[in-house]
C-alpha positions as a Python dict, from the first residue, in 0.01 Angstrom:
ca = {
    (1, 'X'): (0, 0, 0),
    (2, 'X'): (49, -98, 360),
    (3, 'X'): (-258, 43, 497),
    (4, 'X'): (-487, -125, 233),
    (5, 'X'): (-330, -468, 250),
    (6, 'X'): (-407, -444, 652),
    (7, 'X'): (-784, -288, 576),
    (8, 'X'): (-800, -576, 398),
    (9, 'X'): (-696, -850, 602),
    (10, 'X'): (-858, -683, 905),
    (11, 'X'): (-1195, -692, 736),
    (12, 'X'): (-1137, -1062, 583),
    (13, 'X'): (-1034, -1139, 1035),
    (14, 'X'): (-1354, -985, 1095),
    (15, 'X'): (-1556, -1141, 840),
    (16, 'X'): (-1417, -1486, 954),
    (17, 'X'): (-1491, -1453, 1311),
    (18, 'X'): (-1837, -1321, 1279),
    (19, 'X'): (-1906, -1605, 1041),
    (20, 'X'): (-1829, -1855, 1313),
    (21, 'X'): (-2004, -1696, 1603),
    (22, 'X'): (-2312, -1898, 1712),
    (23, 'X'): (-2589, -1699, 1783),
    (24, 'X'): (-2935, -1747, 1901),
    (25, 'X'): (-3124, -2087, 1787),
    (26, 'X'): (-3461, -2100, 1738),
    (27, 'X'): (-3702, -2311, 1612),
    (28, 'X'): (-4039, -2316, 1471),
    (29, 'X'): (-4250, -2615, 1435),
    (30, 'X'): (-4597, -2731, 1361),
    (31, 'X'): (-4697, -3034, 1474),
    (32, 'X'): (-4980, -3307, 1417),
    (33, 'X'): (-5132, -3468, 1669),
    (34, 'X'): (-5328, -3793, 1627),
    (35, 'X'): (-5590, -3883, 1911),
    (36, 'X'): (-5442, -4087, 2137),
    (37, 'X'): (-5063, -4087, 2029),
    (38, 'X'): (-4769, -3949, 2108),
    (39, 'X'): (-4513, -3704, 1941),
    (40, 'X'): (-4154, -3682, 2069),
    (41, 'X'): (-3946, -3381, 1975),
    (42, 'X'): (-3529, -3413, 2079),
    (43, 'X'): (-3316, -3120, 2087),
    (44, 'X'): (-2918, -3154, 2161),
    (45, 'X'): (-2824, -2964, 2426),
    (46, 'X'): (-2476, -2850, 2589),
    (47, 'X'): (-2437, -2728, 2951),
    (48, 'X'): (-2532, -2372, 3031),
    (49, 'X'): (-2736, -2348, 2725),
    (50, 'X'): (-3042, -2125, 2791),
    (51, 'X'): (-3390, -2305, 2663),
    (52, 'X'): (-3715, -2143, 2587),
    (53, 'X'): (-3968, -2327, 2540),
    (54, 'X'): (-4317, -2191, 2434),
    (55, 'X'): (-4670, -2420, 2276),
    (56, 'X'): (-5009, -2389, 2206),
    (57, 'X'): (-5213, -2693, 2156),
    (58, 'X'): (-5511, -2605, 1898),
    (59, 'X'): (-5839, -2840, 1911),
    (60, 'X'): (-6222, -2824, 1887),
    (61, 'X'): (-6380, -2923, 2173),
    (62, 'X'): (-6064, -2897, 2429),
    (63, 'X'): (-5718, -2714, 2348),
    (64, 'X'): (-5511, -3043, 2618),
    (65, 'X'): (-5232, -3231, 2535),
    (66, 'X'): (-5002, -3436, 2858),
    (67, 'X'): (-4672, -3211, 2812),
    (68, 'X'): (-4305, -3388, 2938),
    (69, 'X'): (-3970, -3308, 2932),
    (70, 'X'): (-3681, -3625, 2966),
    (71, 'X'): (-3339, -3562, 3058),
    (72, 'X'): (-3020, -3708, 2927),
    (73, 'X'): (-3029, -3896, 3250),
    (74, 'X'): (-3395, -4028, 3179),
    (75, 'X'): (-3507, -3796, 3471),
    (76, 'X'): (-3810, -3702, 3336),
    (77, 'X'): (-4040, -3375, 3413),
    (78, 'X'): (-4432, -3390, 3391),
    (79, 'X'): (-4605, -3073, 3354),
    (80, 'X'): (-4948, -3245, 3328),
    (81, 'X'): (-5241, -3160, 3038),
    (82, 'X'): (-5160, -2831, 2902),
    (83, 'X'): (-5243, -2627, 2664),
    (84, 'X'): (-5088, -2298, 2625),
    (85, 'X'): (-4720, -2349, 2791),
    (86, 'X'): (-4417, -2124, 2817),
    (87, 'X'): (-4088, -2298, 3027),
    (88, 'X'): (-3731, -2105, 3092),
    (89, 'X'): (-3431, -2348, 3224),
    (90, 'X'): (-3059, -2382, 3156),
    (91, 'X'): (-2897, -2727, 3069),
    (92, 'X'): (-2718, -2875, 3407),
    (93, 'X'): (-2588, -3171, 3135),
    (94, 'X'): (-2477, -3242, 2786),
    (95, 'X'): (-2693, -3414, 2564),
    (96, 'X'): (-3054, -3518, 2408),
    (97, 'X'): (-3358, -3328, 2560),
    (98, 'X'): (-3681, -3492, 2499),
    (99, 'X'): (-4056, -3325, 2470),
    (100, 'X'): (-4299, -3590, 2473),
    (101, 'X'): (-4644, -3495, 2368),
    (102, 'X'): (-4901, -3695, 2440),
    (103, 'X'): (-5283, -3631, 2302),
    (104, 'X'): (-5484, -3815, 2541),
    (105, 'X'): (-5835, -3764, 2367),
    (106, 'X'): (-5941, -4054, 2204),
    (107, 'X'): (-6138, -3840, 1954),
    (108, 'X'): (-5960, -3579, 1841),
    (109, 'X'): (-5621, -3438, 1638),
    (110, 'X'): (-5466, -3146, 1812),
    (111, 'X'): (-5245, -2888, 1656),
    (112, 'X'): (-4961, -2804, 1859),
    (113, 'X'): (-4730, -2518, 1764),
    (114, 'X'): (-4380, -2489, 1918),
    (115, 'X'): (-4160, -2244, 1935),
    (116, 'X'): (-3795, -2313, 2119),
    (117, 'X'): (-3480, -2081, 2136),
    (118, 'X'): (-3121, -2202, 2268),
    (119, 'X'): (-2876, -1957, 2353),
    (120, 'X'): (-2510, -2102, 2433),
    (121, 'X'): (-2320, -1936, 2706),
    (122, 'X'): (-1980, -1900, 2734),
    (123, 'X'): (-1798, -1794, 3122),
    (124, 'X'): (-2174, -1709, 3249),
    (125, 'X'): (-2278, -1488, 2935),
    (126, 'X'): (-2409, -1532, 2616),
    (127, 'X'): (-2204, -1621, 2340),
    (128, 'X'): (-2227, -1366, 2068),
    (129, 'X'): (-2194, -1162, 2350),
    (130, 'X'): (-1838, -1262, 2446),
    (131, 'X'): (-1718, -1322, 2111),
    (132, 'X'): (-1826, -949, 2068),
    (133, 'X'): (-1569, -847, 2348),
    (134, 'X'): (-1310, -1076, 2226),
    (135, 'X'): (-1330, -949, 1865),
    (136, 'X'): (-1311, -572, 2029),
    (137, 'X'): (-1051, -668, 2238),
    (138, 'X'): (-833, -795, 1897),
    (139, 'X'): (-931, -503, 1719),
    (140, 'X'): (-783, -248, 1955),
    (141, 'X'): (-437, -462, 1958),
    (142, 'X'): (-422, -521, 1573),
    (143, 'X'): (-431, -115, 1603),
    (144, 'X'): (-190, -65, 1902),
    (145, 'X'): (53, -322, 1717),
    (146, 'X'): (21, -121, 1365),
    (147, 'X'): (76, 214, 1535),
    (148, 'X'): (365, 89, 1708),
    (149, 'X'): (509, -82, 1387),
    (150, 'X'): (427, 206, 1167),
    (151, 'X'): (709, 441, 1026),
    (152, 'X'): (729, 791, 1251),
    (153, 'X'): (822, 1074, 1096),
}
C-alpha cells in the first residue's frame, strides 16, 4: 500500500514539474507587406534569453524590405534592405523587442515570413535543461529518503 501511494505521488511530482517547465518558444508568422509601409512585430524578452531570428521577404520584381531591431532602451539596430536574414543574440535587458519592417518600394506588396525561437536560460544554461537536473536531483533523494524510511528486515 505504501509503495503505490508513493508511485503515485512521485508520478503526480513529476507530472507537475514537467508541466511548468518552459521550453523552447517559437514562432511562426506570415506577414503582409503594403508598398511603402511599415510592419512592427514586439516580442517580450527577459535577460539571457537566446533569440533566433530568421525571414524571407517574397516579391516580384525585388525580394527587399529595410529590416530593424529597437531595444527596450530605444537603441535601435539597422541591418539595411534585406531579404533573406538569419540573426543570433541574447537579451542584455528585460523587456519589449521591436522588428520594424519597412517595404520601401512604392509599387509593390512583399511577403515576409518569420520565424523566431526564444530559449530562457537559467545560471548560463538552458532552462529545460536545468529543470531536467533539478528534477533528477529530487528524484534520487525522494529514493534515498524512502530507502532510509523503509522497514528492514
Amino acid at each position: 500500500m505504501m509503495k503505490k501511494k508513493f508511485a503515485i505521488n512521485f508520478l503526480i511530482g513529476f507530472m507537475l514539474i514537467t508541466f511548468f517547465a518552459a521550453p523552447l518558444s517559437a514562432t511562426t508568422l506570415s506577414i503582409n507587406m503594403p508598398a511603402g509601409e511599415q510592419v512592427d512585430q514586439i516580442i517580450d524578452l527577459k535577460v539571457n534569453d537566446h533569440v533566433k531570428i530568421q525571414f524571407n521577404v517574397l516579391g516580384t520584381d525585388n525580394s527587399y524590405i529595410s529590416f530593424s531591431l529597437v531595444y527596450p532602451n530605444s537603441t535601435e539596430v539597422n541591418f539595411g534592405d534585406v531579404g533573406l536574414f538569419s540573426y543570433n543574440f541574447i537579451s542584455d535587458m528585460k523587456g519589449e523587442y521591436k522588428m520594424c519592417f519597412v517595404n520601401n518600394d512604392l509599387t509593390e506588396n512583399k511577403l515576409v515570413t518569420l520565424n523566431y525561437q526564444i530559449e530562457p536560460y537559467m545560471f548560463g544554461m538552458p532552462q529545460t535543461q536545468f529543470l531536467i537536473i533539478v528534477i533528477a536531483v529530487i528524484c534520487v533523494m525522494m529514493v534515498a529518503f524512502y530507502s532510509l524510511l523503509s522497514p528492514h528486515p
